[in-house]
N, C-alpha and C positions, 0 to 999 in steps of 0.2 A: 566600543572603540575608545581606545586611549591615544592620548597625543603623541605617546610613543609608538603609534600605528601610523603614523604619517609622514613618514621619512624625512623625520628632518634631522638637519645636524646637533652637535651635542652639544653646544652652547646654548641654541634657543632650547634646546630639551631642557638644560637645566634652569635658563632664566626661568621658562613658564612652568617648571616646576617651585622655583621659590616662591612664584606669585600665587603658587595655590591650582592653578588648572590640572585637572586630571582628564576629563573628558569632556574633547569637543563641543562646543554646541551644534546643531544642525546646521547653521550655516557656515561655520568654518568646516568643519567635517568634508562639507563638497564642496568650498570655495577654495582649501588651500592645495590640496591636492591639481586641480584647474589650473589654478595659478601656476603650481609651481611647475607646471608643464607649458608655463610663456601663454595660455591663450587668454581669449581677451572674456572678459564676465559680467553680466548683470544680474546684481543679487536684488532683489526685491525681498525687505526685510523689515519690522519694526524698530525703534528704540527698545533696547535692552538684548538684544539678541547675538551679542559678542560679533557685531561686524567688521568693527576695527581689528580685532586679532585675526578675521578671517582675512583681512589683508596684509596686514602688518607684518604678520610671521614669515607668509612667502614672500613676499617681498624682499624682507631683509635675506632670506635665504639665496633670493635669485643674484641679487648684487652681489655675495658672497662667493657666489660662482666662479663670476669675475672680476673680483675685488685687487687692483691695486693699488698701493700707496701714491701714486703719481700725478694719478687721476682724481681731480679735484673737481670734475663737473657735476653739475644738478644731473643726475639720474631718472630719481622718481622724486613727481612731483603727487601732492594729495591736498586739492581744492576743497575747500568746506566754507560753509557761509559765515558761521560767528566767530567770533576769537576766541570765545569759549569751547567752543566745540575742537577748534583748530588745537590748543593748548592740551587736550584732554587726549588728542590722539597723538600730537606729540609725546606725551609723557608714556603714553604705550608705548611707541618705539623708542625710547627709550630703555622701559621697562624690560622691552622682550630681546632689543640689541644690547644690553649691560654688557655681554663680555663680547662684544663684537666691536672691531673698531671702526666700522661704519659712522659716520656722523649725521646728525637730523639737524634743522632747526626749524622755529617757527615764525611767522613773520602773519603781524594784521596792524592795519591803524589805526587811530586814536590814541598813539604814543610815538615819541619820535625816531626818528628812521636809523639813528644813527648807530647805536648797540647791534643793530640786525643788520645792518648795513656791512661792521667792523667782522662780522660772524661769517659773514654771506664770501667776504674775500679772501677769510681763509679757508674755504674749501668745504661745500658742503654735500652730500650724496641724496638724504631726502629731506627734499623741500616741504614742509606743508604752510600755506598757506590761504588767507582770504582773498576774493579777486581782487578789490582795490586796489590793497598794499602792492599784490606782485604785479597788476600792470603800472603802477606808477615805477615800480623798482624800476620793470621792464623799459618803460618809458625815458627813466635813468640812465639806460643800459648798466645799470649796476645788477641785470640776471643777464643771462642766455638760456634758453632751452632748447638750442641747437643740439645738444647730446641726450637729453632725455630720452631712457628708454620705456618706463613705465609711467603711466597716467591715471592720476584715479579719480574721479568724480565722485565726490559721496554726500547723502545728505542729497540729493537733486531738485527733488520736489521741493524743501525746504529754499534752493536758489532761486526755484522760480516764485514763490511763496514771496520774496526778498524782491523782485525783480534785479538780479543778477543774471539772468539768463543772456541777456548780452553781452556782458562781460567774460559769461564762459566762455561764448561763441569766438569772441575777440583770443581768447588762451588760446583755445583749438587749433587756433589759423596759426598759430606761432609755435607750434611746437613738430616736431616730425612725425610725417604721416606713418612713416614704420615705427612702432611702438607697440604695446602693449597696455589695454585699456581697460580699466575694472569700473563698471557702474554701480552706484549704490541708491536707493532709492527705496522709502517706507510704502510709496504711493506711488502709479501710475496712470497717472491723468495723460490724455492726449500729445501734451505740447512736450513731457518728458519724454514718451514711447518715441515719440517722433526723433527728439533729441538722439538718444540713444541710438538707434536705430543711424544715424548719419555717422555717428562718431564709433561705433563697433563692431568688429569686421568678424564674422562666425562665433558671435559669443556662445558659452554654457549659459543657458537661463535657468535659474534658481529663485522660487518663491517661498520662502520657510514661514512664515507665518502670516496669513491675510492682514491687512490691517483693520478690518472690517473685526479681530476676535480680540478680547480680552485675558490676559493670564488668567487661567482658574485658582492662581494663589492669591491671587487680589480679591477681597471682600471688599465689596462696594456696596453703597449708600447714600440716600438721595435727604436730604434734608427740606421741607416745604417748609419755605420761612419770608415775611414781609420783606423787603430790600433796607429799610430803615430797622429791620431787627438783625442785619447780616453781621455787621461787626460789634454785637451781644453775643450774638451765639457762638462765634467764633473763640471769644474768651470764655463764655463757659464751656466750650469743649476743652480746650486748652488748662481749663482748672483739670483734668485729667492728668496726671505726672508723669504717665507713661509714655506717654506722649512729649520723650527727650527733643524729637526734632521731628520739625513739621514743614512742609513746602508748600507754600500759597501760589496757584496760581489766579494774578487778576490780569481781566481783559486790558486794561491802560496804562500805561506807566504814571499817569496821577494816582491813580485807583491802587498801585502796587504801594505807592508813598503814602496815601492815607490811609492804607490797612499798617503797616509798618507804625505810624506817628500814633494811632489807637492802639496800637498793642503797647509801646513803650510807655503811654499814659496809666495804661491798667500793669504795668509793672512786667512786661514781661518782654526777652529781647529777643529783638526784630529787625533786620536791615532787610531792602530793596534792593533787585536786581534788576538791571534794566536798558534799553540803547542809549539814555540821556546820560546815564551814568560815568564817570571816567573808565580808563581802563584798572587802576587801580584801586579803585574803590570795587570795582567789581571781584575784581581778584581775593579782595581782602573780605568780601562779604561772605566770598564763596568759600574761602579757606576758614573763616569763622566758623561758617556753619558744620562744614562737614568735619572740626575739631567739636563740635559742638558748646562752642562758646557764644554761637547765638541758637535759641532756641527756633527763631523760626524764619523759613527764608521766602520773602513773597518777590514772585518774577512772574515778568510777562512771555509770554512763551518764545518768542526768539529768543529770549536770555537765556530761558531754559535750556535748550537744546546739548547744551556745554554741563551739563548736570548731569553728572553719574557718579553714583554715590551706591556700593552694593548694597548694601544693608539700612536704605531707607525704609524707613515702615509704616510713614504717615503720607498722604499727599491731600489737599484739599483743593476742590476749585470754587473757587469765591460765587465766581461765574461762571457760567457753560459757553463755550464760544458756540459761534454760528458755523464754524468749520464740525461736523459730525466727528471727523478723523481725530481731527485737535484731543477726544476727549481718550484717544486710545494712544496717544502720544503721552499724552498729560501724567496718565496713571501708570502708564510704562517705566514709569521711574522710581516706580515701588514693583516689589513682588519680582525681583530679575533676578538672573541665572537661579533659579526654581524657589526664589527666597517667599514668604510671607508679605503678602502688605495690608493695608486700608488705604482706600478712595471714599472721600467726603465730597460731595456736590451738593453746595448749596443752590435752591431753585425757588425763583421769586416767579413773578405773573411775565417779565420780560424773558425767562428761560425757560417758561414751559414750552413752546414748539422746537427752542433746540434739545430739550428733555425728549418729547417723542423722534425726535431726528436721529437722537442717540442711540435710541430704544430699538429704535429699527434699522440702525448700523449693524448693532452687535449682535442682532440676534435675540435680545432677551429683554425682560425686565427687571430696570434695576428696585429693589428695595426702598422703600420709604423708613425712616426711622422716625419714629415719632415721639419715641420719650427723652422728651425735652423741652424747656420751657416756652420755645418761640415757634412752634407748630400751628402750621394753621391749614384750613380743609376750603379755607376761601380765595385762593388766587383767583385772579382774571387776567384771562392772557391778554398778553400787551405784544405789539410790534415795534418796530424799532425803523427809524426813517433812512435816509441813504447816507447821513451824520452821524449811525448810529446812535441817536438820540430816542427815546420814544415819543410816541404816536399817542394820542388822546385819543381815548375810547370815544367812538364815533356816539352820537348825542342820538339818541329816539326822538328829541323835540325837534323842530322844523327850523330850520334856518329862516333867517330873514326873507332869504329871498322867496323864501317859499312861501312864507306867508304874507310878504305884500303880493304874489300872484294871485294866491287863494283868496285874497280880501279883494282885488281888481276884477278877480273872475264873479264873484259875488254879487261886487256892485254891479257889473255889468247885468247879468241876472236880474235884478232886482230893477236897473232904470229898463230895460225891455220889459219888465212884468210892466209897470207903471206905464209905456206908452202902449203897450198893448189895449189898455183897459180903458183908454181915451178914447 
């Protein structure tokens, strides 16, 4: 099936022919078709699986239906947690409405109100943005979503991830109960199903790819390395040239700034992505990298999310999160729409049981690479406390208190021998 199989009109045929799409991926293939028949959808889908165009296109097409110049109200709105993420599906509709005269904008905080503000009153059709921003706009009365007709949830798991889930809750109740509602979601944990299930009236359910599986174009590889050898080997992988651009992910936002500050030491360029970060410093890291004027970009995984880049071909994680899924999100950002990648996982004695956690997510085992200077066959697992800190390996020797028992039990012992023998 070609995208000229999907009855859409000739403006979006030609925009998403500029951009290069020819066919489908699986989930728009069955989401746009759904859509563009008004019902309401939950797509259960990974990172990299062209979601956003599986909504984006019908969408702009349903508004087009009824498109006039007059009418200047928020139509569709499309909630997402990061600004990153919010900014990236802006730029798609853009992309795929170029010759439509439909209008998008984008709205998150940590930057001031007022530019989006000035945008928001001349008249905008889809809205995307973060909860925050738009209950505070709301709160402004500088929105209405009195006239919205389409609503899109995307990214869900990641809001509850956030704790944003109450603030969806808060959107729901303000917007009209007739609408049209598209869920999107990598995972479905409990309190998502649940979600969904309140807010969509006979949806198509569509799962295109478990998240529990890995792209088979991603080669991946487990690195067993001491934790004080992790940013060595890091640079000497990176002595590899081919290796134009590389994605770090670390578990902290310290942790993402001290892998960043050792690479610019050892001569090689590095910025951090991160919630601590401004908005545009983020912007500018992320526009560095994907010019490739910095070589490497280390984010903590909600920064990530806002990261898509086709033709990445490196990703490493510093650390394995304690989330199993995290590690099929992580590497999702190499190897997309059917492209080539590498996944690097370094694994110290505190990631060996998210190592088997992994193992037994996906189905398989991953690869040890061993030729390399800081390999080693001696980890001992470590846990890690409710700090996230780790745990000192519990001691075989006796505790104190164990041994003034064991010397009071003794003595005792020993003064009954003695008055016994009186």
């Amino acid at each position: 099936m070609n995208f000229t199989d999907l009855n859409l009109i000739e403006p979006i045929i030609k925009a998403v022919q500029k951009i290069g799409y020819e066919t489908p991926t699986p989930i728009q293939e069955k989401a746009i078709p759904t859509i563009l028949k008004g019902q309401d959808f939950l797509g259960c889908a990974q990172t990299g699986t062209g979601k956003t165009a599986a909504f984006a296109i019908p969408i702009l097409q349903n508004l087009m239906s009824r498109y006039s110049p007059n009418n200047k109200k928020i139509k569709a709105l499309i909630l997402t947690p990061t600004r990153e993420l919010a900014i990236q599906i802006e730029e798609n509709f853009k992309d795929y409405g170029s010759d439509l005269p439909l209008k998008s904008l984008v709205i998150f905080g940590g930057v001031k109100q007022g530019a989006q503000e000035a945008s928001l009153r001349k008249g905008v059709d889809v809205l995307i943005a973060t909860p925050g921003r738009l209950l505070d706009f709301i709160n402004q009365r500088i929105i209405s979503l009195k006239d919205l007709e389409i609503f899109v949830l995307d990214e869900a798991d990641r809001m509850l991830d956030m704790g944003f889930v109450h603030d969806v809750k808060k959107v729901i109740k303000l917007i009209p109960q007739k609408r049209q509602t598209l869920f999107f979601s990598a995972t479905m944990p409990k309190e998502i199903s649940a979600l969904a299930n309140s807010i969509l009236h006979n949806p198509v359910k569509v799962e295109v790819t478990p998240v529990s599986s890995t792209a088979d174009t991603i080669q991946q590889s487990v690195f067993l390395v001491e934790k004080n050898d992790k940013l060595d080997l890091l640079i000497h992988i990176l002595k590899d040239q081919k290796i134009d651009q590389l994605l770090v992910f670390s578990r902290t936002k310290h942790g993402a700034d001290k892998i960043a500050r050792s690479l610019h030491k050892a001569k090689i360029s590095a910025e951090a992505i991160h919630g601590n970060k401004s908005q545009n410093q983020r912007q500018n890291a992320l526009s560095n990298f994907k010019s490739k004027k910095t070589r490497v970009l280390v984010a903590t995984d909600i920064a990530a999310r806002g990261i898509d880049i086709d033709e990445l071909k490196y990703v490493l994680n510093f650390e394995l999160s304690d989330v199993s899924e995290t590690y099929v999100h992580r590497i999702g950002r190499t190897g997309r729409a059917g492209n080539e990648g590498t996944s690097f996982s370094f694994v110290d004695g505190l990631d060996l049981v998210n190592l088997r956690n992994t193992e037994k997510l996906i189905g398989k085992k991953i690869p040890v690479e061993k030729d390399h200077p800081y390999h080693t066959d001696n980890l001992v697992e470590q846990k890690r406390d409710s700090n996230n800190k780790p745990v000192a390996a519990r001691s075989s020797r006796p505790s104190n208190t164990q041994e003034k028992q064991k010397a009071a039990k003794k003595n005792y012992y020993k003064k009954s021998s003695r008055q016994g023998n009186r």
